[in-house]
N, C-alpha and C positions, 0 to 999 in steps of 0.2 A: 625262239629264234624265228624270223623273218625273213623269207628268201623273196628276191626280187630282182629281175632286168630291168633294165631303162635302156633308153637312146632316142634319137630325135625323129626315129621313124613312126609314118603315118599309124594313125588305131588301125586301120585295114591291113598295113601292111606286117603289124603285131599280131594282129588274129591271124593269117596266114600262116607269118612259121609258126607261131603256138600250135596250130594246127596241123603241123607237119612234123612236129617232134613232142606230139604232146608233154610239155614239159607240166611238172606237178607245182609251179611257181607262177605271180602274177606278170605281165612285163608290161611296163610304166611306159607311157611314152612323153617326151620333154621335147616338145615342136619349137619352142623357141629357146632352146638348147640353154636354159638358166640354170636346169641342175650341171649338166656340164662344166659351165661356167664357174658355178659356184666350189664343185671339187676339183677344178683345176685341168680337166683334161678337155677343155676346147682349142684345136688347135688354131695357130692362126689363118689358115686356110680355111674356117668353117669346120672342119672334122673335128670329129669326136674320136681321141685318145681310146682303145677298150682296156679297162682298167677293172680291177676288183679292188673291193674294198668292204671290209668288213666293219660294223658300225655298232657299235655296244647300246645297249637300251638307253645307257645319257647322251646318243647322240654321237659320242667319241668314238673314230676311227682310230681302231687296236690294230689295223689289216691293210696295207696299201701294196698293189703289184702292177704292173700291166703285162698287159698281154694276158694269155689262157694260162693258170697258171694249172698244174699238175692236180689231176684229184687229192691224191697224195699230202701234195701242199698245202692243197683248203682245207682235211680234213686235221691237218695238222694243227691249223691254224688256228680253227673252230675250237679243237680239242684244249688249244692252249689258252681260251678266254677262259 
């Protein structure tokens, strides 16, 4: 399994919080917000939806939520692929 953040914010401004919560995961950044696009959560304002989503090795989203969801829940969710 492959953990991973995205969102549209600067590389600087991803090395920053990485480096304030050292997270043990990579975070992507999509400056011209095509991944957004592409799963659906760009809003029509420009924003970006936060949204999880879990993505099976062929690609297939097993996992869609938004918002934070519960550790609880991802671990549930994970458990259930």
């Amino acid at each position: 399994m492959v953990l991973a953040g995205i969102n549209p914010g600067s590389l600087a401004s991803h090395q920053k919080f990485a480096g304030l919560y050292d997270f043990g995961f990579p975070l992507l950044v999509d400056p011209g917000k095509q991944v957004a696009q592409s799963y659906g959560v760009l809003k029509e304002n420009g924003g970006v939806s936060r949204t999880v989503f879990l993505v099976d090795g062929s690609g297939v989203i097993r996992y869609r939520v938004a918002g934070a969801p519960s550790t609880a829940e991802l671990v549930a969710a994970v458990d259930a692929l």
